[in-house]
N, C-alpha and C positions, 0 to 999 in steps of 0.2 A: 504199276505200283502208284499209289498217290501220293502228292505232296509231302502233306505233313508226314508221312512214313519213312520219305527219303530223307528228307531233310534231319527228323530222327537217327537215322543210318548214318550219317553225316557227320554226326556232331558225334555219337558214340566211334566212329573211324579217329576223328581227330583228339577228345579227348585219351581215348587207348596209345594214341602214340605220345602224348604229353605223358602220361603214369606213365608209361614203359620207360621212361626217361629220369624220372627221380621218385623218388620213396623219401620217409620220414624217419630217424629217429629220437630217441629221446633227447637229446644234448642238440639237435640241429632238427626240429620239427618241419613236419609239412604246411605251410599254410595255403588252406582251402578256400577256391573262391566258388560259391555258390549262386546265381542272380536270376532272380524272378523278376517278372514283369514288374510287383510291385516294391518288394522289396531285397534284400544282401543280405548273406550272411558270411560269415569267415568263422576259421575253423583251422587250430593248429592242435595236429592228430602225426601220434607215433605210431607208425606204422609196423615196427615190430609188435607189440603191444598189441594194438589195436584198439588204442585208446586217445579218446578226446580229450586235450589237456586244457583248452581254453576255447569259449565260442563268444562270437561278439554279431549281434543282429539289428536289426533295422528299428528295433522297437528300442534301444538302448541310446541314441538319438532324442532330444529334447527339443532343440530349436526344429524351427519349418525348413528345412533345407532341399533343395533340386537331388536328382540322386545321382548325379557326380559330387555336389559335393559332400551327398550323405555319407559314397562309398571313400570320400576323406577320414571324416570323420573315423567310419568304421576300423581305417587302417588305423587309426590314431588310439582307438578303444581298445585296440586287439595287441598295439604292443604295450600299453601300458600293462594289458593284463598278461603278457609274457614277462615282462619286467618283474613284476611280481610271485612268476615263478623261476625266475635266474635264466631263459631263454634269450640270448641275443640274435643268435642268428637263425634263417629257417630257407624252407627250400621253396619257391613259388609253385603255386598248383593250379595254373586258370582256370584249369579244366577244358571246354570244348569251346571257352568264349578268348576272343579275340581278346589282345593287346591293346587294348584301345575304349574310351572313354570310360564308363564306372569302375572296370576292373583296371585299369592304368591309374585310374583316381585312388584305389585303396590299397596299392602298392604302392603310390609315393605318400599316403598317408602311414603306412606302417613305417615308412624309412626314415619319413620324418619325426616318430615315434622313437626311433631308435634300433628299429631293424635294420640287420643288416643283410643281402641276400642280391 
């Protein structure tokens, strides 16, 4: 088997036991962490539903920023716009990425938003 295939295998093993562990509803959302080489997206989705109730992305950023601190920012974009629909609390969803720099960056930007989670 080749690299990128396993390594594919890998990340789908680890995110499946992140989901198997929490789910979204309407009154306590999922938020979703997305991250491409270039750019973040987030993403708070009710998962009974199956519906997107707010997204906040890399283009919604104005200043020139590194992307740790874009993926601040982004946290900071994404509770404002929960705010705006009465969501305070939500359920983290890294997905298959690790703890650690841009996705740790847009979880203490959403907290310091005003999420709680």
């Amino acid at each position: 088997m080749d690299k990128i295939k396993a390594n594919k295998q890998r990340a789908d093993r680890r995110h499946g036991r992140v989901r198997a562990k929490i789910s979204g509803t309407e009154s306590r959302p999922r938020l979703s962490v997305f991250r491409s080489n270039k750019g973040m997206f987030l993403q708070l989705i009710d998962d009974l539903s199956g519906q997107t109730l707010a997204s906040a992305g890399m283009k919604e950023i104005k200043a020139k920023v590194n992307k740790s601190e874009a993926g601040k920012e982004l946290g900071k974009i994404i509770a404002t716009k929960a705010k705006t629909k009465k969501i305070e609390s939500v359920v983290f969803d890294r997905g298959s990425y690790k703890y650690h720099g841009r996705v740790k960056a847009a979880a203490e930007g959403a907290r310091e938003g005003g999420l709680k989670f």
